[in-house]
C-alpha positions, 0 to 999 in steps of 0.5 A: 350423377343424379339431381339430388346428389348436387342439390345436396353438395350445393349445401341446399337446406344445410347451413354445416355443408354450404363451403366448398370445403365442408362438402368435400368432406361430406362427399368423401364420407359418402364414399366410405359409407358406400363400401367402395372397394376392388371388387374385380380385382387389383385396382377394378371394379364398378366403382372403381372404375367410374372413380379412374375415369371420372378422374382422368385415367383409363380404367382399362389400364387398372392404374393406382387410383388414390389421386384419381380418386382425389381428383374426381371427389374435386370434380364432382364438387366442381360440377356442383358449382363448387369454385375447386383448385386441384389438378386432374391427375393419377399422380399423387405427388402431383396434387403438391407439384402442380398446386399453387404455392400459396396453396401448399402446407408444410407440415410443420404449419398445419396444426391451425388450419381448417382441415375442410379442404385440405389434401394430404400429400406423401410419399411411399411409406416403401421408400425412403423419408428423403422422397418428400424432400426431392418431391417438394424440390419438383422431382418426379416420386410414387406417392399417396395423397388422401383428403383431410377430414379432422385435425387434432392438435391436442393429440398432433393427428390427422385423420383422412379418407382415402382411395386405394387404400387398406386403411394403412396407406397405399403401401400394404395394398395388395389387389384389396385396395378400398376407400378407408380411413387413415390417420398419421400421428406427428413422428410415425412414417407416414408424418416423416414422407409428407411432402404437405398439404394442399388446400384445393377450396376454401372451407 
């Protein structure tokens, strides 16, 4: 990582991305603005591949990568000098598992938080709702987690950017996963398998 890409993510010369959480944002949106997307097949490619390692996983094994995605967006700050609270994980759901609970949203408490710094976290839009339920209870689940970039609760929805995705979450990809915007409105599926939010740095 080259010296510029930290000095930018300290906040240097830009009052908006001094926070931890504002520069998570910001690092996300790099990201999608980079095209990052399975150029060497399912789960592989340059970019790909740095994001599972950096994150923790083994790229060889072409595992699915939203949560290492996650965690190396994190990492990266972390390196920045950023103060983080996340897991270095490929499991989606434990990003809500492993957090502490002072850190953990409940959905229905969300509308009035900063989103800067926030993880959304879900389970399979392929499974049944109850999932959320047995994740929030410590039972092990597939998932999705994607980081918060907007909440608007005149509208009740959320936007995020996530990796292995086709914009539609983790369940429709199928070898062209990508990082892509989301967004989950108050009532469709995806609102109904949010196990919650985490907050992994102050904003």
């Amino acid at each position: 990582m080259g010296h510029w890409f930290l000095w930018m993510f300290r906040g240097r010369g830009n009052d908006r991305a001094s926070g931890a959480g504002a520069a998570l944002v910001a690092i996300v949106q790099a990201w999608l603005a980079q095209g990052v997307t399975e150029s060497k097949g399912s789960n592989a490619g340059p970019d790909v591949s740095w994001l599972i390692h950096d994150g923790g996983g083994s790229p060889d094994k072409r595992p699915p990568w939203c949560a290492y995605f996650v965690s190396s967006c994190c990492r990266q700050l972390e390196r920045a000098g950023h103060a983080m609270r996340y897991s270095r994980t490929g499991r989606a759901v434990a990003h809500w598992q492993k957090a502490e609970p002072a850190d953990r949203i409940l959905p229905r408490d969300i509308w009035r938080e900063d989103p800067r710094g926030l993880l959304m976290v879900r389970t399979r839009l392929s499974k049944d709702y109850t999932d959320a339920h047995k994740a929030r209870d410590g039972m092990a689940r597939q998932g999705h987690v994607a980081i918060v970039v907007a909440i608007n609760e005149a509208e009740r929805s959320i936007d995020l950017i996530a990796g292995n995705s086709s914009g539609s979450g983790h369940a429709k990809v199928k070898g062209s996963g990508a990082v892509a915007r989301e967004r989950i409105i108050e009532g469709d599926p995806a609102w109904a398998r949010l196990v919650g939010f985490v907050r992994v740095c102050e904003p």
